[in-house]
C-alpha positions in Angstrom: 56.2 75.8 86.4 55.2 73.4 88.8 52.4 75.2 89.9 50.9 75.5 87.0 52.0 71.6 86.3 49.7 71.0 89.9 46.8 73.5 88.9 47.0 71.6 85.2 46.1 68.3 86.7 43.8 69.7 89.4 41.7 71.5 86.3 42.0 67.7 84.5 40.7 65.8 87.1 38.1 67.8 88.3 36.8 67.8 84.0 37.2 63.9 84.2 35.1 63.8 87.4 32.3 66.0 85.6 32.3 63.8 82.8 31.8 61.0 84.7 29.1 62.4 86.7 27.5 63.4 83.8 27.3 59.8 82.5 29.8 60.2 79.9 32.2 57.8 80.4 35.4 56.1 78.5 32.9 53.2 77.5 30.5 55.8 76.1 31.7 56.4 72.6 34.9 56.6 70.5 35.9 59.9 70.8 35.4 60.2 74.8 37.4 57.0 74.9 39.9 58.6 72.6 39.5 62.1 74.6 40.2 60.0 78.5 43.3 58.1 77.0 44.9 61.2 74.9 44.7 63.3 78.1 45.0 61.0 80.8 48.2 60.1 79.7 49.1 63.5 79.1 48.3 64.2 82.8 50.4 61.0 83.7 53.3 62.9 82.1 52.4 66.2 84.4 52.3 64.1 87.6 56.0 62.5 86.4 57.3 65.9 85.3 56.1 67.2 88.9 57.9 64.4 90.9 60.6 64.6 88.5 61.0 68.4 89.5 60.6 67.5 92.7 63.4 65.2 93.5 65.6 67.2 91.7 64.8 70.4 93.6 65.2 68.0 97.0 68.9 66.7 95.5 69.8 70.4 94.6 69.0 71.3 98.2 71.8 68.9 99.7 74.4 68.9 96.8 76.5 71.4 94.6 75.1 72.6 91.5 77.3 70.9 89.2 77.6 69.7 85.4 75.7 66.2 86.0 73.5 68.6 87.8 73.1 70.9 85.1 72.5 68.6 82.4 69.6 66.4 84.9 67.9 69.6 85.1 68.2 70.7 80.8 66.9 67.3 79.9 63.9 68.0 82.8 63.6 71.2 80.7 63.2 69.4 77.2 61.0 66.8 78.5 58.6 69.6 80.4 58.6 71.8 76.8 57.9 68.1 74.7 54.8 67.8 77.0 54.1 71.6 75.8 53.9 70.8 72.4 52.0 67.8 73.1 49.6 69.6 74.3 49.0 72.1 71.4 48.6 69.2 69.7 46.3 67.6 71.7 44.1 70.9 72.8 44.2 71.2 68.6 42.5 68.3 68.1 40.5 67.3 71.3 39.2 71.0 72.2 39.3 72.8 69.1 38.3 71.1 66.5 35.7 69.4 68.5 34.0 72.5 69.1 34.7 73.0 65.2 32.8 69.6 63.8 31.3 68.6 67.2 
């Protein structure tokens, strides 16, 4: 998970940096402002998810797996799968039907 998390953000970034290059900017239009806020804050949730996952894997490491444990990592779980449907919606609406009416 978190290497797809990592290769997510990579994939992000490297799209923002084309756009950029390319002249289209946040200041450019509606929708590409629209399109850099929607996703960069998704990706702001990736990179908290990733450090989230990441302390807890470093805690796990020196400590007993135990029921405060268990539940830290289930509410990770829910928060990682809320950014998955996020992103349906997002990729729905940005991606899709951009290419639909765009």
């Amino acid at each position: 998970t978190a290497l797809l998390g990592i290769a997510f953000l990579y994939f992000e970034l490297s799209e923002f940096h084309s756009l950029i290059n390319e002249g289209n900017t946040w200041q450019k239009s509606s929708f590409l402002s629209s399109f850099f806020t929607l996703v960069g804050t998704h990706g702001c949730h990736i990179a908290i998810g990733l450090l989230w996952m990441v302390i807890t894997i470093f805690i796990l490491f020196f400590r007993k797996l135990t029921e405060e444990s268990l539940s830290r990592i289930f509410r990770l779980a829910l928060f990682w799968h809320f950014l998955d449907v996020i992103w349906v919606f997002i990729f729905t609406v940005v991606y899709a039907m951009g290419h639909l009416y765009g």
